[in-house]
Each structure stands twice: as structure tokens, then as C-alpha cells.
N, C-alpha and C positions, 0 to 999 in steps of 0.2 A: 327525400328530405330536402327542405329549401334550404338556399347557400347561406343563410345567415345561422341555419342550425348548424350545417359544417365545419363553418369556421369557428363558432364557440368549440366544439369539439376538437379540433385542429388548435385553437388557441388553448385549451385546457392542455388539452396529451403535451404542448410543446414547453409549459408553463412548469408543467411534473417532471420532464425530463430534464428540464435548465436545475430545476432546483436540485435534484438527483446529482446530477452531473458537477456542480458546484459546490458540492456541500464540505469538500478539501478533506482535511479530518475529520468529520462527522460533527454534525450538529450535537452538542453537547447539551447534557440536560444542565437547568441554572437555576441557580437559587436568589435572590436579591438579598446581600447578605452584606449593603454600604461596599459595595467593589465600588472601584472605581469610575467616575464618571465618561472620563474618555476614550473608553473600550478598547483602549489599548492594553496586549496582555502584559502581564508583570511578572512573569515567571521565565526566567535564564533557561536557554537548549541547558539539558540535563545530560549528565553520561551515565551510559550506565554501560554493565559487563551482559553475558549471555545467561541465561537463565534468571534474567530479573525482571518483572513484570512494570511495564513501559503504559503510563495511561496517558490516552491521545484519542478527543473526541468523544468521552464519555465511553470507549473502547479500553479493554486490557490486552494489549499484545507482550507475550514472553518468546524472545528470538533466543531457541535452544541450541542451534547448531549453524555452523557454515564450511561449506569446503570448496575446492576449485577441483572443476572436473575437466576432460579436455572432451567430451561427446557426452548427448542426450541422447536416448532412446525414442525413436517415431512411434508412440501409441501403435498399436493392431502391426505393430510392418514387421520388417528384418533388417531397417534402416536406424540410422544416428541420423543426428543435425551436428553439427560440427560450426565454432566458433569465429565469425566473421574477424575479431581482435585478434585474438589467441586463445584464449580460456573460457570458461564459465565460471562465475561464482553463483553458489546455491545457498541460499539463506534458507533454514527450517525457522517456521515458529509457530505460535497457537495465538487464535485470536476470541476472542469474545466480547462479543458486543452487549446494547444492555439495550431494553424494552422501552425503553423512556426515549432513545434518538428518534430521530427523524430515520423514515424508510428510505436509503438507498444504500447502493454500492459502493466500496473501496474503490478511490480512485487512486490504479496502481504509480500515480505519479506524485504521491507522499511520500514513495522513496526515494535519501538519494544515495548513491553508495560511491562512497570516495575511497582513494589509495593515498597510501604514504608518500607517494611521488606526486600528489595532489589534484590527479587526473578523477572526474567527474563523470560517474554512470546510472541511466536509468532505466526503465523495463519498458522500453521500447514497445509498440502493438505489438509487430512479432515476436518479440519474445514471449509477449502477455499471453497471445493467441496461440502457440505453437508450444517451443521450448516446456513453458511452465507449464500449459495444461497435459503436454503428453505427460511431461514426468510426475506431476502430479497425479494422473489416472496410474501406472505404473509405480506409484508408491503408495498407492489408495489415501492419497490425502482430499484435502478440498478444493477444487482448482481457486486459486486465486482472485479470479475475477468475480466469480459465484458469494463473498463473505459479504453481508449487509451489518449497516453500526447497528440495525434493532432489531438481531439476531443474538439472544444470550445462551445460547447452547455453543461450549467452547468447539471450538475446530482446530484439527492441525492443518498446516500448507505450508509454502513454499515460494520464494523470489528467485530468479533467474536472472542475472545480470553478466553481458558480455565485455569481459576487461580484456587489458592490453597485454601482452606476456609480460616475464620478470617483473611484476608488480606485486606489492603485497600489503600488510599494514591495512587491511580495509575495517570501515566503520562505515556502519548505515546511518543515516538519520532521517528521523522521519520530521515533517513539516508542514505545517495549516498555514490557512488564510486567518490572518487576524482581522479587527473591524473594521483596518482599513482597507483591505481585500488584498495585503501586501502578504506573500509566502512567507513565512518564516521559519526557521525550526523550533521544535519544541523538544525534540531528544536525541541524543547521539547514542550507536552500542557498538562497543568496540567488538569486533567476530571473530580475535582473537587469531585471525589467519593472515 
């Protein structure tokens, strides 16, 4: 293959990947419906409680459950992972995405999980890679990293986040790029823990 077919190919694959990799909250389906011209979004972080369905990116997440655990289970072993901070917190919830987004993956750094004492947690690769996926195979959920937005078959999973001891009060909020490419949140849910 001559080097100028390569790099079209090499510039495609890296083109697919960038947009994938960026898409924050998922690419939302849109309607032109007189919004506003300055693409800034207009809609307040929202609260909500646990079991209430959370839309973020043309996606429906319902976060059912959360507790603090002090060991994860190693997939296939006789081993735990045991908490760098103190604890784990585990977030359950169900996601469903819709046909109309853009194809890529959940980027696990939509979440961020805060405590009462105002300290700041997020899902780190190891945790993404390790933590979450064993105990997700060990709860037969969907490992977290595997949920794409233009996937509408719901799923259940799982977040894994390493907090500090004696902490508690936590709430997740999850958070996009708006048009200015600035993060923002778009919802808060109290875990009730």
C-alpha cells in the first residue's frame, strides 16, 4: 500500500477515535426548535434522589443503589483489592442509551462523586480497569467501560470510587461539555449514604 493510502487510513482511524473519545455526555439527538443561538446550555445541575431516571446526552441513567465497602473481589482469583484512601464507594445503576446518538463509549470521567466534607472523587483507569470490571463480572452486570450512548437495550452496572475514611454525605454528579467545550454539570443524585 503507498504511504499516502496509510496515512488517509491512519488519519481516518485517529479522526473516529478523537470524536469517540470526546463526545463527554454523548452526542445528543437535536431538534431545531428556536433554542438559543449561543449554544450555551440553559438548563440548571439538577438534583435528583436514587431511583430516578437522570437524562444526560440523549442517554437515561437511573442510579438504584450505593454503599461503601472496605474490599473488592479479584475476578477468577482468591484475592480482594483493598482501598488506597480507606473505602470504596459503589454506585449501582441502569443505563440506556438511544439509537439516534453518535456511536461511542461512556467516558467514565462524567462522573464526579463528592462528600459532605467537600472532598472530590473520580474513577480513576485503575479503578475503571480493575476494581469495577472484576466486580462487575462477579455481579454479572455490564462492565462499565463496555455501555455505548447508541445502545438502547437497558443495562445494569456499576461505579467504583476510592474515598477517604470517616466521610460520608456523597452525591454524584454527572457533567458534559457544553458548546463552549467548558465541563459542566448537568445533574446531581444524592446516594443517600
Amino acid at each position: 500500500m503507498p504511504k499516502t493510502g496509510r496515512f488517509i487510513i491512519i488519519l481516518f482511524f485517529s479522526i473516529f477515535i478523537a470524536v469517540v473519545l470526546l463526545s463527554g455526555c454523548g452526542e445528543k439527538k437535536t431538534t431545531d426548535n428556536g433554542a438559543q443561538g449561543n449554544g450555551e446550555s440553559t438548563q440548571p445541575d439538577q438534583q435528583y434522589s436514587l431511583n430516578q431516571a437522570v437524562e444526560c446526552g440523549g442517554a437515561t441513567f437511573s442510579f438504584t443503589d450505593a454503599e461503601e465497602v472496605d474490599s473488592i473481589p479479584v475476578a477468577f482469583e482468591e484475592e480482594v483489592y483493598t482501598p488506597e484512601k480507606g473505602k470504596y464507594v459503589v454506585v449501582y445503576f441502569t443505563f440506556q442509551g438511544d439509537e439516534g446518538n453518535e456511536v461511542g463509549g461512556i467516558d467514565l470521567a462524567i462522573f464526579k462523586l463528592s462528600d459532605r466534607q467537600g472532598n472530590v472523587y473520580y474513577m480513576d483507569t485503575d479503578l475503571a480497569n480493575y476494581e469495577a470490571n472484576d466486580l462487575a463480572l462477579e455481579e454479572d452486570l455490564a462492565i462499565p467501560s463496555t455501555l455505548m450512548w447508541s445502545n438502547p437495550e437497558e443495562k445494569n452496572s456499576l461505579l467504583v470510587f476510592d474515598v477517604n475514611p470517616n466521610t460520608d454525605g456523597f452525591s454524584l454528579q454527572l457533567r458534559q461539555q457544553d458548546a463552549s467545550g467548558e465541563t459542566v454539570p448537568v445533574a446531581t443524585v444524592d446516594l443517600g449514604i
